[in-house]
C-alpha positions in Angstrom: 33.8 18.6 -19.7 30.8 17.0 -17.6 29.5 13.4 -19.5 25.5 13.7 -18.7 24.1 10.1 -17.8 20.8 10.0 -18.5 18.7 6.7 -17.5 16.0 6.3 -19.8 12.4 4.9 -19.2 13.2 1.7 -20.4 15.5 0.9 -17.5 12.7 2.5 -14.7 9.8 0.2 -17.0 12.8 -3.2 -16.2 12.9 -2.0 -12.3 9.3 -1.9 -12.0 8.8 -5.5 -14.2 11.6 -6.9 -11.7 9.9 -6.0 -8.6 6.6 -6.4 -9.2 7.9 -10.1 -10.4 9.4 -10.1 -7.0 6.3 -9.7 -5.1 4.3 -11.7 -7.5 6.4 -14.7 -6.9 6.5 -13.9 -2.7 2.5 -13.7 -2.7 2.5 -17.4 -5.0 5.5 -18.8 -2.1 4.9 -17.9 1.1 2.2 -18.5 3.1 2.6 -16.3 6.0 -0.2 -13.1 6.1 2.5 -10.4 6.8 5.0 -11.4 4.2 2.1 -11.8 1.7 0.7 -7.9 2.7 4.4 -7.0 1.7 4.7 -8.3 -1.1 1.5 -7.0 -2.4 2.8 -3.5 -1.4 6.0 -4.1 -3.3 3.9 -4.8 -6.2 2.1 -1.5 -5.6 5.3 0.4 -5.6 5.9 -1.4 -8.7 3.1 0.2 -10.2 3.8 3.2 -9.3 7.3 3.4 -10.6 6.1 2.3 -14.3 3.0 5.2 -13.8 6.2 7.4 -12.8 8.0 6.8 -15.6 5.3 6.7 -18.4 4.3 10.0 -17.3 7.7 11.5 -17.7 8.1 10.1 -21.0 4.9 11.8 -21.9 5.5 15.0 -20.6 1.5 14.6 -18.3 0.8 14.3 -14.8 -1.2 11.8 -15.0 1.3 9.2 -14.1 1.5 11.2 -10.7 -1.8 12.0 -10.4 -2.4 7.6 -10.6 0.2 7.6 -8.4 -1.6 9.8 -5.7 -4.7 7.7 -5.9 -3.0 4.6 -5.4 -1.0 5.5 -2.5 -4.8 6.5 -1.6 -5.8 3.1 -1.7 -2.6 1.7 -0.1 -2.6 3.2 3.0 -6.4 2.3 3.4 -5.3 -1.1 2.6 -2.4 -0.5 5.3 -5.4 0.6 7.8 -7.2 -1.8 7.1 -5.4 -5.4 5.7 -2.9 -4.5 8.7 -5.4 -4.5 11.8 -7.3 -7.7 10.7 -3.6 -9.1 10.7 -2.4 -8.5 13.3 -5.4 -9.4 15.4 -5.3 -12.9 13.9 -1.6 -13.2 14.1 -1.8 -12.0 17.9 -4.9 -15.1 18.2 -2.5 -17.5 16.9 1.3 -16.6 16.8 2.3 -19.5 13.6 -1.1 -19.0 11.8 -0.6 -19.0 7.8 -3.3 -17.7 5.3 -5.3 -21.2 4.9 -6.4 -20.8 8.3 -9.2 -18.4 7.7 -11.6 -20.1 9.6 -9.5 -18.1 12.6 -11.6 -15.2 11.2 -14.8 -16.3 12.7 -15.9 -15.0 15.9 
């Protein structure tokens, strides 16, 4: 006799509410630009684990289809966020985010 385990939503919804607290709480600590562009993507993923997991428990695709369109936006983000990063970090090695006047040409 097999014992099915079955995790419900509620557990995925306490994942996603942990690691989007997680990135929240790197974004508000740190100040270096790489670390905060990661923790902004963790909070993405975040959001797309609860979109996941309310659209199973509905039974729609929605949840997948919000999914699809924010993986859309993060990897322009990725494209985009990443570049002007890594041309400022490349200016000045130990530059943190206050130092936007770097951005100036």
């Amino acid at each position: 006799m097999t014992l099915a385990l079955t995790i419900g939503t509620e557990y995925y919804l306490a994942l996603s509410a942990l690691l989007f607290t997680i990135g929240a709480g790197g974004l508000l600590v740190r100040r270096n630009p790489l670390i905060m562009f990661m923790c902004i993507e963790l909070m993405l993923n975040a959001a797309n684990l609860a979109f996941v997991s309310f659209g199973k428990e509905m039974g729609d695709l929605g949840g997948q289809l919000s999914v699809l369109f924010v993986l859309v936006v993060a990897a322009a983000e990725v494209v985009i966020g990443l570049a002007i990063v890594v041309a400022v970090m490349r200016r000045r090695p130990k530059a943190s985010i206050d130092e936007v006047s770097v951005l100036r040409g």
